[in-house]
N, CA, C and O atoms as a MOPAC input file, in Angstrom:
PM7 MOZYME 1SCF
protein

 N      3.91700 1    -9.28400 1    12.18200 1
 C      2.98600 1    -8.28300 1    11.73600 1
 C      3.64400 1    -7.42200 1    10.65400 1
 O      4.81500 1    -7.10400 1    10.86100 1
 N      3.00700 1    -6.96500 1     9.43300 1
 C      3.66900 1    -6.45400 1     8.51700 1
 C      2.63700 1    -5.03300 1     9.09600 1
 O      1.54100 1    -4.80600 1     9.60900 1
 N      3.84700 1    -4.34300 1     8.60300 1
 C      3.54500 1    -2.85000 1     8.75000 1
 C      3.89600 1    -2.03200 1     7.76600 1
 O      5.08400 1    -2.09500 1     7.45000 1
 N      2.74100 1    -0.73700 1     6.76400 1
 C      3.31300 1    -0.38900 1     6.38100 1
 C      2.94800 1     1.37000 1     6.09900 1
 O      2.23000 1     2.12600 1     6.75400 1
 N      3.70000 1     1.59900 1     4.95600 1
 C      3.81700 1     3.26400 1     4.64200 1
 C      2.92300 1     3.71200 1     3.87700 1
 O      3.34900 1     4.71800 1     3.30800 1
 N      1.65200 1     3.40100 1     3.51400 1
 C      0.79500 1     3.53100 1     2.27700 1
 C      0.43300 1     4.62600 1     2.52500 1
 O      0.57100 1     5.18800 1     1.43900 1
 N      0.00000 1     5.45500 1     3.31100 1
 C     -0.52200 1     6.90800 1     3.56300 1
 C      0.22600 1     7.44000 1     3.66600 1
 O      0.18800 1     8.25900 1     2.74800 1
 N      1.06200 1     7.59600 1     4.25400 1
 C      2.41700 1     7.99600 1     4.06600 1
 C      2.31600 1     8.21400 1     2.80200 1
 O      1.34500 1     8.91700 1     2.52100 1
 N      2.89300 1     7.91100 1     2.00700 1
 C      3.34500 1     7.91600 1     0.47200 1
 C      2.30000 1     8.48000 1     0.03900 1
 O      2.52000 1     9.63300 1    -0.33100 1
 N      1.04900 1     8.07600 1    -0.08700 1
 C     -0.18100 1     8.85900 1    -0.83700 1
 C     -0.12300 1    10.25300 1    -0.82000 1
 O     -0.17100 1    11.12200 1    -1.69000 1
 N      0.01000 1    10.24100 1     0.57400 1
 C      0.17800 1    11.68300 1     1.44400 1
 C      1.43900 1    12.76600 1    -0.34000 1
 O      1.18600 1    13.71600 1    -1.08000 1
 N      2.30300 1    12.08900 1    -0.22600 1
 C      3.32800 1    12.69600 1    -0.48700 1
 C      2.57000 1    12.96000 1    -2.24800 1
 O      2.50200 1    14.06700 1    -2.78400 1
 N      2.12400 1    11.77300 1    -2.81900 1
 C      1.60300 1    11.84600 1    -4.28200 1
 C      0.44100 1    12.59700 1    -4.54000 1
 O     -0.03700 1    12.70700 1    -5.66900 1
 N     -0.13200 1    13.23200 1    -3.30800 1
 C     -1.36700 1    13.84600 1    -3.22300 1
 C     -2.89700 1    12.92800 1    -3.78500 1
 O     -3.83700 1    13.38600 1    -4.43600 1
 N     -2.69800 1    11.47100 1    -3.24100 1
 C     -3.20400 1    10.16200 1    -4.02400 1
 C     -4.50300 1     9.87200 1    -3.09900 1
 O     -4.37400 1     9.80200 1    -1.87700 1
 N     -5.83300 1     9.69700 1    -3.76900 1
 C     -6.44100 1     9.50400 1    -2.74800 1
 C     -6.87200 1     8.00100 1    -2.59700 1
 O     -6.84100 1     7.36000 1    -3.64800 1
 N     -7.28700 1     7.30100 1    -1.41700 1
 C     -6.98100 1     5.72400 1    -1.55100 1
 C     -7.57300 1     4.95400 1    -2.80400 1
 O     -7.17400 1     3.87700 1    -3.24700 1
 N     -8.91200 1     5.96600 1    -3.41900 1
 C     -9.28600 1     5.44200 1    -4.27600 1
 C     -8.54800 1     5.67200 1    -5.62700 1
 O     -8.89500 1     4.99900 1    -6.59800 1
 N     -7.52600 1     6.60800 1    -5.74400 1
 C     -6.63800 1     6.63700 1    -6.82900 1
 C     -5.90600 1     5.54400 1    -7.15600 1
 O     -5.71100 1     4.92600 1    -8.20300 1
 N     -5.38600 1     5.39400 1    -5.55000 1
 C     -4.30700 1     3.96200 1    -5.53900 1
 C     -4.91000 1     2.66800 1    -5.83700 1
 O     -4.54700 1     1.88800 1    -6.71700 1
 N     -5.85000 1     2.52800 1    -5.02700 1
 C     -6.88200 1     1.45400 1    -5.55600 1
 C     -6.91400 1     1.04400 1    -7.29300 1
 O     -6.67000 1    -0.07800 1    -7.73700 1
 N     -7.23100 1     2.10400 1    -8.00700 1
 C     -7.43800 1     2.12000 1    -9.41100 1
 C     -6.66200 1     1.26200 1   -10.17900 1
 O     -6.86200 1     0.30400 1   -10.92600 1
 N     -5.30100 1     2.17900 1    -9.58300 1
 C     -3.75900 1     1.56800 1   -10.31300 1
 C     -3.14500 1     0.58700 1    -9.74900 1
 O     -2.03100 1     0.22300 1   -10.12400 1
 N     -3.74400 1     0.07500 1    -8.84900 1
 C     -3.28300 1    -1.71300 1    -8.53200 1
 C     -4.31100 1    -2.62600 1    -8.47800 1
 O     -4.24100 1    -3.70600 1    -7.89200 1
 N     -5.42900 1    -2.13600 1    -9.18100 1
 C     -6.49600 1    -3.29000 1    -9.33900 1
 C     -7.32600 1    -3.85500 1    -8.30200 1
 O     -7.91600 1    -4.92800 1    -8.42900 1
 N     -7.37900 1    -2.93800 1    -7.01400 1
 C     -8.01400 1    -3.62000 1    -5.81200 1
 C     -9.43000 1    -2.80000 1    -5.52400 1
 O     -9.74100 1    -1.95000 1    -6.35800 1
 N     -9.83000 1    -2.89800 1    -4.99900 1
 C    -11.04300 1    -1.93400 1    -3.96300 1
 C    -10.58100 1    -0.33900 1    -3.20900 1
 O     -9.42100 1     0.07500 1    -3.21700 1
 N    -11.36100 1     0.15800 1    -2.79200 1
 C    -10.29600 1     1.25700 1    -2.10600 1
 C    -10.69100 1     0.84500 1    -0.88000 1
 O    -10.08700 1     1.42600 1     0.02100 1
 N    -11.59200 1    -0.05200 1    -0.47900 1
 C    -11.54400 1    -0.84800 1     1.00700 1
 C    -10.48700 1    -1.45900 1     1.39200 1
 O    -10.06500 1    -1.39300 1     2.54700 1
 N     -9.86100 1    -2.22200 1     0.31900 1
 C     -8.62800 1    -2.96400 1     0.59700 1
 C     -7.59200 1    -1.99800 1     1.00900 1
 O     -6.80700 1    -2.18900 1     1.93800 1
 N     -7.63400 1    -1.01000 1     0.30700 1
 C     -6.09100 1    -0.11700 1     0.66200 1
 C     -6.22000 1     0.52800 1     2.09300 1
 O     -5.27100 1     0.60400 1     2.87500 1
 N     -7.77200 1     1.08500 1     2.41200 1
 C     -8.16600 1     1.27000 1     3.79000 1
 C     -7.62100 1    -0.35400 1     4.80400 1
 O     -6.89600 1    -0.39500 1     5.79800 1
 N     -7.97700 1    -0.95800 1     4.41900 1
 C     -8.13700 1    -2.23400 1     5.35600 1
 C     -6.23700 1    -2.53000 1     5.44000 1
 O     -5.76000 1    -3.04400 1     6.45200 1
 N     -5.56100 1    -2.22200 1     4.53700 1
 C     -3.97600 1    -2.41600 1     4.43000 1
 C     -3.75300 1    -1.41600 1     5.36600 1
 O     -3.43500 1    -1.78900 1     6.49500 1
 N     -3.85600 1    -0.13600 1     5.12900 1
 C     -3.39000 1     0.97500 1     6.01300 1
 C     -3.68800 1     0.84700 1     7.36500 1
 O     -2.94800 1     1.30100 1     8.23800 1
 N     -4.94200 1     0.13300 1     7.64100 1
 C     -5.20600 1     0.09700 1     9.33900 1
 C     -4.09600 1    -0.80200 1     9.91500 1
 O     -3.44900 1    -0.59800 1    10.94200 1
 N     -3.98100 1    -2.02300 1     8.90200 1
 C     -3.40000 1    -3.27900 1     9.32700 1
 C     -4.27800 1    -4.32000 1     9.39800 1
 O     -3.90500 1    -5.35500 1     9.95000 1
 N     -5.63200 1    -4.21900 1     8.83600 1
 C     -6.42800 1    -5.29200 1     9.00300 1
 C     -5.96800 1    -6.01600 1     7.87600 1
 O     -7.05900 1    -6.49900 1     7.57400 1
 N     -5.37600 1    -6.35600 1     7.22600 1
 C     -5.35700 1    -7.28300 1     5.71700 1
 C     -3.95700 1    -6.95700 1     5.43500 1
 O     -3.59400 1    -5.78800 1     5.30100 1
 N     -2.85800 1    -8.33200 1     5.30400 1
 C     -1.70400 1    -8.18300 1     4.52700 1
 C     -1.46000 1    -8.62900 1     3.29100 1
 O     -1.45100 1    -9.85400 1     3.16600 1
 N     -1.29600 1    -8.09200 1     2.51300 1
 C     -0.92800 1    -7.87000 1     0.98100 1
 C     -0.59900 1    -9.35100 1     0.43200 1
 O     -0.12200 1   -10.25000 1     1.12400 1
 N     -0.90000 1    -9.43600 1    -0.78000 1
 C     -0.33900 1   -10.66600 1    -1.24100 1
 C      1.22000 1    -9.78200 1    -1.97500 1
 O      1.34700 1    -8.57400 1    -2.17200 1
 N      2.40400 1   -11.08500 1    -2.29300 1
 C      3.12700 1   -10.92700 1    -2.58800 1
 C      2.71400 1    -9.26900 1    -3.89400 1
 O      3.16100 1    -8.12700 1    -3.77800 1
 N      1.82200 1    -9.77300 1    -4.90800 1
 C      2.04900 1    -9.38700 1    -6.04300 1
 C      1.58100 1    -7.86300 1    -6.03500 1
 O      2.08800 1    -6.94800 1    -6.68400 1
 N      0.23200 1    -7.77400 1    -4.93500 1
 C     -0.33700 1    -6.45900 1    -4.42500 1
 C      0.69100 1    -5.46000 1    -3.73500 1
 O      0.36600 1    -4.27500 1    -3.66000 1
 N      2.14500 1    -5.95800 1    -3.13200 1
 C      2.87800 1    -4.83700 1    -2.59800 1
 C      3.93600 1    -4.60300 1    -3.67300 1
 O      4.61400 1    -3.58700 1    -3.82500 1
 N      3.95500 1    -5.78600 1    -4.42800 1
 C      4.89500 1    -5.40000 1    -5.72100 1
 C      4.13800 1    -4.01000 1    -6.48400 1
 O      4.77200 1    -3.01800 1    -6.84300 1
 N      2.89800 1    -4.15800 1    -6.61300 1
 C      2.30900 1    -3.03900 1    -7.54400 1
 C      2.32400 1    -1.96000 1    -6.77600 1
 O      3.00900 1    -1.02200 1    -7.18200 1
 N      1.65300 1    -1.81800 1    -5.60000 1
 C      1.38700 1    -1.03100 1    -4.59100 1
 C      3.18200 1     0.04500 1    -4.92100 1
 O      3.11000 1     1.19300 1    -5.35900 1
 N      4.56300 1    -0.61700 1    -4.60900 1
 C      5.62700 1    -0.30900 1    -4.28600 1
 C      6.08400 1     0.68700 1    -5.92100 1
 O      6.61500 1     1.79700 1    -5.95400 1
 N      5.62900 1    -0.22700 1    -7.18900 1
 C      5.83500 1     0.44200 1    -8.15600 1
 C      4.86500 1     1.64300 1    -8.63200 1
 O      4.89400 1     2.24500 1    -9.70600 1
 N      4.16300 1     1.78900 1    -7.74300 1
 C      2.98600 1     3.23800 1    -8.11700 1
 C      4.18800 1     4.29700 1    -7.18800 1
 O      4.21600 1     5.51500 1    -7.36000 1
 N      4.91100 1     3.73200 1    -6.43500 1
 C      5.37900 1     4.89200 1    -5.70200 1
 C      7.30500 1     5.43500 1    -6.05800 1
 O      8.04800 1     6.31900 1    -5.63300 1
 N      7.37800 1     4.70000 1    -6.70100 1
 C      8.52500 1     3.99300 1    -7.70300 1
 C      9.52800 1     4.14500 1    -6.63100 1
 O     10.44100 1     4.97100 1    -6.64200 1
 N      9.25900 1     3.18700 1    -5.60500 1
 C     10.23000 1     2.62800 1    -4.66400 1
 C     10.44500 1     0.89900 1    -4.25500 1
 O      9.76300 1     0.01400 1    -4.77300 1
 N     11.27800 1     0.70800 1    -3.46700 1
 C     11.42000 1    -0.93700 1    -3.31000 1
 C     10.19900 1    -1.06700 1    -2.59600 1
 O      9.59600 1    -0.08300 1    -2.16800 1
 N      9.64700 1    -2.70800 1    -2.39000 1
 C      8.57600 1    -2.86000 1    -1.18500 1
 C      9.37200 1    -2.59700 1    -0.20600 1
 O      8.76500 1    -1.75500 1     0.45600 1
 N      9.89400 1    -2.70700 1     0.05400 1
 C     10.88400 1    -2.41100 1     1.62000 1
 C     10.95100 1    -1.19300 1     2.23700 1
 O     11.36400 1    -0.80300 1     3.32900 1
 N     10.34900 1    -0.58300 1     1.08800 1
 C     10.38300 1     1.05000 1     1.59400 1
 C      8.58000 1     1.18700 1     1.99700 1
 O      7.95700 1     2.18500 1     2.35600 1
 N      8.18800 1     0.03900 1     1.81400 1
 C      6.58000 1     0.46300 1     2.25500 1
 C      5.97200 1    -0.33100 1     2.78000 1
 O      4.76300 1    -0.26100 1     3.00000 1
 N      6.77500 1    -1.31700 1     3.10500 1
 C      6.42500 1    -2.43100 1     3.77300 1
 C      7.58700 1    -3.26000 1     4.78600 1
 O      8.64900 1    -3.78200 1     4.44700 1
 N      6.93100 1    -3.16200 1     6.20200 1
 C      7.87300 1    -3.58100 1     7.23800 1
 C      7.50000 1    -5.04200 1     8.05700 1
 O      6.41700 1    -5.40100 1     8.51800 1
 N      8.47800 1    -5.56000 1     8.05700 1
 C      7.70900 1    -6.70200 1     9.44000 1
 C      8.65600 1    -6.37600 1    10.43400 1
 O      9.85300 1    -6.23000 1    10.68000 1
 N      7.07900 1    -6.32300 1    11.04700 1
 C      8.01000 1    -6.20900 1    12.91200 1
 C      7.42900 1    -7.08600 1    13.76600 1
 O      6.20000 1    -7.15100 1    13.76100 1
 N      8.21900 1    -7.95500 1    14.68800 1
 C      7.68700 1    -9.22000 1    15.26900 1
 C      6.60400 1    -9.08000 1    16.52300 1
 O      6.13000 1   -10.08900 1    17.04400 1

């Protein structure tokens, strides 16, 4: 199960999901549906996702078994 920090971080950018949405090209359903855990990211979506927050994916994205 990947788990991750997306509200978290928004939280911190004062970002609202539909901001983030904007700047990685998705829906703001998708970023809802990421944050619950219903939907895991394609490779290229946590690459962007990670550079809006100008951190590694690793810092916003976890797998835990």
């Amino acid at each position: 199960m990947i788990k991750n920090r997306i509200k978290e971080y928004r939280a911190r950018y004062d970002m609202k999901q539909e901001d983030l949405a904007k700047l990685v090209g998705v829906r703001r359903e998708t970023i809802g549906n990421l944050e619950k855990g219903k939907y895991n990211p394609s490779l290229a979506l946590a690459w962007n996702i990670a550079k809006v927050f100008h951190v590694t994916i690793e810092e916003v994205f976890t797998v835990e078994p």
